[in-house]
FILUM-871141 format. One record per residue (C-alpha): residue number from 1; residue in three letters; x, y, z. Coordinates in steps of 0.05 Angstrom, whole numbers, plus 5000, padded with zeros to 4 digits. Last residue first. Example, Ala and Ser with C-alpha at 12.3 -4.5 7.8 and 13.67 -1.06 7.14 Angstrom:
BEGIN
- 2_SER_5273_4979_5143
- 1_ALA_5246_4910_5156
! end
This chain:
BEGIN
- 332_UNK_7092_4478_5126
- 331_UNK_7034_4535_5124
- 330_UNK_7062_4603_5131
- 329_UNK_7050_4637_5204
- 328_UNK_7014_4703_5202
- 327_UNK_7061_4766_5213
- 326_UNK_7072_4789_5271
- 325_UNK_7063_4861_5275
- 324_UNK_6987_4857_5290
- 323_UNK_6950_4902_5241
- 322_UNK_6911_4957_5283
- 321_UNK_6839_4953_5292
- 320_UNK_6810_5021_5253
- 319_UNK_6782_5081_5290
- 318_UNK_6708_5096_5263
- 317_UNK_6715_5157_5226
- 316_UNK_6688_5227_5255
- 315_UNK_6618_5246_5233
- 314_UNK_6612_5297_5192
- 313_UNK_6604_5362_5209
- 312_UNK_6523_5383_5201
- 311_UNK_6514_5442_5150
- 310_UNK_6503_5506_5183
- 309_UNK_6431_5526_5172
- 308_UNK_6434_5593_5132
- 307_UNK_6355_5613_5143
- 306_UNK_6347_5585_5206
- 305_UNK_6407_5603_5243
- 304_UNK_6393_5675_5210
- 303_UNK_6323_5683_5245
- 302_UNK_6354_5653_5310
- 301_UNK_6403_5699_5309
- 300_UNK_6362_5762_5294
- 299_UNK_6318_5741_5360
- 298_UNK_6388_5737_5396
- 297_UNK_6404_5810_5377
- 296_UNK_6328_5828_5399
- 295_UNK_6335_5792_5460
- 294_UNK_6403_5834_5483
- 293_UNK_6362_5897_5467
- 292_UNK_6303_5876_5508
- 291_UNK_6233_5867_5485
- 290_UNK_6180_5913_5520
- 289_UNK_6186_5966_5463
- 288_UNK_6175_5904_5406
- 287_UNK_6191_5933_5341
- 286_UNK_6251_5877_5343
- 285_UNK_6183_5826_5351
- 284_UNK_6153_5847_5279
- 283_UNK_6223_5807_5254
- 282_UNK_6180_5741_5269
- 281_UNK_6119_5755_5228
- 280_UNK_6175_5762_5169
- 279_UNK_6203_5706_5183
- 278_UNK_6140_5670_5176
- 277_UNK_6125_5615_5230
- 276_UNK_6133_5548_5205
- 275_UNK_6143_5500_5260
- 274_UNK_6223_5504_5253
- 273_UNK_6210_5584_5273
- 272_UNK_6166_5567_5327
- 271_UNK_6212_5517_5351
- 270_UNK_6266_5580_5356
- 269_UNK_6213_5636_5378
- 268_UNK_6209_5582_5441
- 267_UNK_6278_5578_5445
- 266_UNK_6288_5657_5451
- 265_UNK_6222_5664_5506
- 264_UNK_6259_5601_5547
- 263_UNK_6323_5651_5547
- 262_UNK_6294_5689_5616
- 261_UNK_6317_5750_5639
- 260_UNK_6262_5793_5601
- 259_UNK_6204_5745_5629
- 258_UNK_6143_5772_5605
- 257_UNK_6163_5806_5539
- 256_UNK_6201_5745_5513
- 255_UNK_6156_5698_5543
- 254_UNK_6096_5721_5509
- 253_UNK_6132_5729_5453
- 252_UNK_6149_5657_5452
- 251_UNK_6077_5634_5463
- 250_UNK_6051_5670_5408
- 249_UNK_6096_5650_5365
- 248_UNK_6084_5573_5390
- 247_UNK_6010_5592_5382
- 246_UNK_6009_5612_5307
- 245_UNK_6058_5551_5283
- 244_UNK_6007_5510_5310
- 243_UNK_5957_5542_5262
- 242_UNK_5890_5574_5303
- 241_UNK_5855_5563_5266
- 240_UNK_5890_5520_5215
- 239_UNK_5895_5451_5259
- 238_UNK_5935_5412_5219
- 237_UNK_5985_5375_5267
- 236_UNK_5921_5373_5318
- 235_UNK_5918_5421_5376
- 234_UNK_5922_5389_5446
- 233_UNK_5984_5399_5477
- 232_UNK_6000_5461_5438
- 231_UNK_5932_5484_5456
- 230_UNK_5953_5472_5540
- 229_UNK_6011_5513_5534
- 228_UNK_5972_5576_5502
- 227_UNK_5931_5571_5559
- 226_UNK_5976_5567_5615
- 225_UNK_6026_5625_5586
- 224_UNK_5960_5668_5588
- 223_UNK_5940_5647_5653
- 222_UNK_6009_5668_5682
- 221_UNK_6011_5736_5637
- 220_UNK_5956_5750_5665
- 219_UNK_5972_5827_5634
- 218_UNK_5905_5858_5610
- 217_UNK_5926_5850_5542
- 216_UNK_5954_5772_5553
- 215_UNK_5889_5748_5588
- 214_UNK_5856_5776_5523
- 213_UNK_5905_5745_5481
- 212_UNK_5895_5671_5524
- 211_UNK_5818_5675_5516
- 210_UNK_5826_5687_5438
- 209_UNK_5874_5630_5437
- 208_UNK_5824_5594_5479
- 207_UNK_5764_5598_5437
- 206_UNK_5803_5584_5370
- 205_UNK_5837_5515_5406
- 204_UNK_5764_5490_5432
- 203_UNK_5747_5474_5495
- 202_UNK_5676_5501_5490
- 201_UNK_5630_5474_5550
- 200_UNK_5661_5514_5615
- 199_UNK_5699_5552_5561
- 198_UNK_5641_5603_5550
- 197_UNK_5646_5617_5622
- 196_UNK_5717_5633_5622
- 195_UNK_5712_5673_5567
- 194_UNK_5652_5713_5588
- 193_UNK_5699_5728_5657
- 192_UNK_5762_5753_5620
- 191_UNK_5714_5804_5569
- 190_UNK_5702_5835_5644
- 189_UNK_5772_5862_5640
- 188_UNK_5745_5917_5585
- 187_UNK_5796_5929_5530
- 186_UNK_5733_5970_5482
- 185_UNK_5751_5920_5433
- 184_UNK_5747_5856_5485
- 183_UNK_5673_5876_5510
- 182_UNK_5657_5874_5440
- 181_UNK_5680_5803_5437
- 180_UNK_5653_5771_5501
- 179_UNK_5596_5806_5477
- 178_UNK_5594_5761_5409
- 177_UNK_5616_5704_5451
- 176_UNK_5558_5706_5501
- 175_UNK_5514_5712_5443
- 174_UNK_5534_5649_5406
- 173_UNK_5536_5611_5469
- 172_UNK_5462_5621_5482
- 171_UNK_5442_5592_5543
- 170_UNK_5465_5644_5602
- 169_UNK_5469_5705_5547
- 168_UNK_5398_5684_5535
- 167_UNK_5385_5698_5600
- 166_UNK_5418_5772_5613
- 165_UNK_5389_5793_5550
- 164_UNK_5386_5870_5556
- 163_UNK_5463_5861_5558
- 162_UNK_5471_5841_5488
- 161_UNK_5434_5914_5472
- 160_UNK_5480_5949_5505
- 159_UNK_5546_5909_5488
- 158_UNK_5533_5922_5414
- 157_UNK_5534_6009_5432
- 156_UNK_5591_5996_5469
- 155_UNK_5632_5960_5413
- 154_UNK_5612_6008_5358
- 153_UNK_5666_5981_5306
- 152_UNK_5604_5986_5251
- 151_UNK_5621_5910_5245
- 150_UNK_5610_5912_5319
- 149_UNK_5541_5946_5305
- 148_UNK_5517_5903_5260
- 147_UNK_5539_5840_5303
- 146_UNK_5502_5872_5354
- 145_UNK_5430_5877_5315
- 144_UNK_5438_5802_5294
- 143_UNK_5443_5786_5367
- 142_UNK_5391_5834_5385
- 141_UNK_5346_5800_5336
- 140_UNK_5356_5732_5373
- 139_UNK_5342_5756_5431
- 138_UNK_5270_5783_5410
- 137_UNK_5248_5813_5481
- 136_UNK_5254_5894_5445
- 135_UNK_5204_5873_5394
- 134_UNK_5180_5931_5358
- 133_UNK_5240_5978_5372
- 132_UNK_5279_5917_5370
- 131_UNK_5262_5910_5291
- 130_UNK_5255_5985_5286
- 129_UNK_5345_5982_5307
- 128_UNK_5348_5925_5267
- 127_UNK_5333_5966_5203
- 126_UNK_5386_6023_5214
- 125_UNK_5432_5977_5227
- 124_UNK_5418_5944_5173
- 123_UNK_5432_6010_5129
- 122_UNK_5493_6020_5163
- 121_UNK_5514_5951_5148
- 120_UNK_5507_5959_5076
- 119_UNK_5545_5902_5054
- 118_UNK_5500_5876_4998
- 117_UNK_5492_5813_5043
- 116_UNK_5475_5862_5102
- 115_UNK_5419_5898_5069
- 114_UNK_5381_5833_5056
- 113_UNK_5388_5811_5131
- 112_UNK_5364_5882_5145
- 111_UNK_5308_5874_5090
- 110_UNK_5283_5803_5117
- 109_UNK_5276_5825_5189
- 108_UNK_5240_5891_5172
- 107_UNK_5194_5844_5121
- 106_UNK_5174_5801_5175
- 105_UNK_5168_5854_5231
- 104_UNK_5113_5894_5188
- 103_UNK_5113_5958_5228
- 102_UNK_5132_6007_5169
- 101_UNK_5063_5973_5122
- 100_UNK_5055_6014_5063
- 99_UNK_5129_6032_5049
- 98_UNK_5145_5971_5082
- 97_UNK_5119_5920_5041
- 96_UNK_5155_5962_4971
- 95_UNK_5218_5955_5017
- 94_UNK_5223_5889_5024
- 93_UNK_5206_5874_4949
- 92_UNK_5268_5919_4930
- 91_UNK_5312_5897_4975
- 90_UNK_5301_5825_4949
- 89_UNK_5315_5856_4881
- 88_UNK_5372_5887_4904
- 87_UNK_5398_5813_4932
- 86_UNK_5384_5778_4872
- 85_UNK_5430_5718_4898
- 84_UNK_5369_5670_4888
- 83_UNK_5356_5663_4957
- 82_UNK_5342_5732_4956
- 81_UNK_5301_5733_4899
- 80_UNK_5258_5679_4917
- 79_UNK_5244_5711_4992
- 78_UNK_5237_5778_4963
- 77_UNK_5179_5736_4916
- 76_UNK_5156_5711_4989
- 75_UNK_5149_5772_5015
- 74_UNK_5113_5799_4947
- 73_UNK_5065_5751_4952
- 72_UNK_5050_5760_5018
- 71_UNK_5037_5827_5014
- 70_UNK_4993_5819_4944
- 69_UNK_4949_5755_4975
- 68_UNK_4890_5802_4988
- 67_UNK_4909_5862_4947
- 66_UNK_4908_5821_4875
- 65_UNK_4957_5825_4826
- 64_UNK_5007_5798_4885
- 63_UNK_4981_5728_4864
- 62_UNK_5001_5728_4783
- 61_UNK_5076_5745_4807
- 60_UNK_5067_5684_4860
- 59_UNK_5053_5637_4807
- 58_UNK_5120_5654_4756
- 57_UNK_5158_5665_4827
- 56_UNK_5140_5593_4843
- 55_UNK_5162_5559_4780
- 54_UNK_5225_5596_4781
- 53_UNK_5238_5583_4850
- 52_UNK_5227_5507_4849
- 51_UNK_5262_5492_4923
- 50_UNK_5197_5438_4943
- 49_UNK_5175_5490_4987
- 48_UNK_5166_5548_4939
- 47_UNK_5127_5507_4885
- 46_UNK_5083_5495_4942
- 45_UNK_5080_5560_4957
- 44_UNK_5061_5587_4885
- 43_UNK_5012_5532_4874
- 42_UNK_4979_5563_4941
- 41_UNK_4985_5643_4925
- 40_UNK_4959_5627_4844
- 39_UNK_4897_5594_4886
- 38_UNK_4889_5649_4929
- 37_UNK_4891_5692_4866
- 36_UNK_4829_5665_4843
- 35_UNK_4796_5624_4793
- 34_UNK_4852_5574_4770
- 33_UNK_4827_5525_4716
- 32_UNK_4880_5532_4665
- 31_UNK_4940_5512_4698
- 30_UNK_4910_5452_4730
- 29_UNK_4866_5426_4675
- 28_UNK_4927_5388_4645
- 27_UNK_4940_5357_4722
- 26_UNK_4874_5315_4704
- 25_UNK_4817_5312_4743
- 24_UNK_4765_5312_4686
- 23_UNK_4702_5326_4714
- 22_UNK_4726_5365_4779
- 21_UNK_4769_5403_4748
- 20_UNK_4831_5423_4776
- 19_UNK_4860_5479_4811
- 18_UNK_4844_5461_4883
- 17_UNK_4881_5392_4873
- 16_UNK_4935_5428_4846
- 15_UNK_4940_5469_4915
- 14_UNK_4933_5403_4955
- 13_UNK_4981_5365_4913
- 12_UNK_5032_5418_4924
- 11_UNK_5024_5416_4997
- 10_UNK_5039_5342_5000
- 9_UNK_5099_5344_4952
- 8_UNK_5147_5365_5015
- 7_UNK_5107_5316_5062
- 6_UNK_5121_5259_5019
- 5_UNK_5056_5239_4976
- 4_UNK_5015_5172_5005
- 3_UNK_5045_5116_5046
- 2_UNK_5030_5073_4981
- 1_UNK_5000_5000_5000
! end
């Protein structure tokens, strides 16, 4: 026995089924038996849901002739367009809603996320800032309204609306690292605690070599040394963020501008070097101010140790048995 249509083809079965007529029930009929633009709306949806755009967009352009489905037709054309790559046209169809409708949350949502693909983050800021306006509990729009304003480099303004959502900021790991972040630009010390909470589940390499710099900027050096330690020990051969080669530079400026008596910083710029750090990232250490003078002529040792490797002596020959004097016996 057939379990019937899948639940994606469900809905388009429905809407054809509305379309056709009732003598003939044939799909033939369908396309030529629509009476209303609720009808053009359904086929249109359908179409939507199982990923045909063009199909849909053909369906939902007859729809928005009409005022009843006319919104929603032309949110769910934006919808097309957008996921189409057609971001201005998206825009477009946003914008036409809101002209005549300035509270619709749907379309405000859709146009700010539209206005950030075509990299006008002023004008989603702009957008985001109704959305809250509207819904100031949405947590999830505050998110997206803070990572506006942090790509606007307007750290305190993105920690203000984070902190509105004390909660989410409890379960949401995403949100906690996005203030953790903005607290970090404006070099707040509270940035240390959000760290440390977000790595009470996230061990991960990137979140602790971001932990580790901030313990570094506000001079743990300690903790810092501790964490960047600990990713060496645990951060696979290939790992890319951060690289291996990333941390043990790191690590050895760290030391060097830490511990100025100390020749640990010199051989840990040393492995770093045989890991793969860039010379040239190297050489931005001898416009270090807290780096001494003796350190920097050792760093430009190390730099030309590894670029004119001396060649290896060669090993010394085994010493040879001497010949006894006395000659061997001749047989009688």
């Amino acid at each position: 026995m057939s379990a019937g249509p899948a639940p994606c083809t469900r809905r388009l079965w429905l809407a054809l089924s509305a379309l056709v007529l009732p003598c003939a029930l044939l799909f033939s009929c369908a396309f030529t038996s629509a009476s209303s633009a609720e009808e053009y709306f359904a086929l249109g949806m359908a179409y939507f849901d199982l990923g045909n755009y063009s199909e849909a967009e053909k369906w939902l352009v007859k729809a928005r002739q009409t005022d009843k489905t006319k919104t929603a037709s032309e949110y769910n054309l934006g919808r097309i367009a957008f996921e189409s790559g057609r971001f201005t046209e998206a825009a477009a169809y946003f914008e036409t809603i809101l002209t005549k409708d300035p509270e619709n949350i749907m379309a405000l949502k859709a146009a700010a996320y539209t206005k950030i693909k075509q990299g006008d983050a002023e004008g989603a800021r702009s957008l985001y800032g109704r959305v809250l306006a509207l819904v100031p509990e949405s947590a999830d729009d505050g998110y997206n309204y803070a990572l506006v304003l942090a790509a606007l480099e307007m750290p305190e303004e993105a920690e203000a609306v984070l902190a509105r959502y004390t909660q989410a900021l409890k379960e949401k790991p995403e949100l906690l690292l996005i203030y953790a972040h903005v607290q970090d630009a404006q070099n707040k010390v509270q940035a240390l605690d959000s760290y440390a909470l977000l790595l009470e589940t996230d061990k991960s390499a990137a979140l602790r070599f971001e932990y580790a710099a901030a313990l570094e900027k506000h001079t743990f050096y300690a903790r810092a040394l501790e964490q960047y330690q600990e990713i060496l020990k645990t951060i696979p051969e290939k790992n890319t963020n951060p690289s291996r080669p990333q941390v043990a530079f790191a690590l050895a400026r760290l030391l060097l501008l830490s511990d100025p008596q100390s020749e640990e910083g010199i051989t840990e710029l040393q492995n770093a070097l045989s890991l793969g750090t860039p010379v040239a990232t190297v050489k931005t250490l001898l416009e270090e101010p807290g780096i001494t003078e003796a350190h920097k002529e050792a760093i430009l040792l190390a730099i030309d140790e590894h670029e004119n490797p001396q060649a290896q002596p060669d090993p010394a020959p085994a010493p040879q048995e001497e010949e006894s004097a006395a000659a061997p016996a001749l047989p009688l």
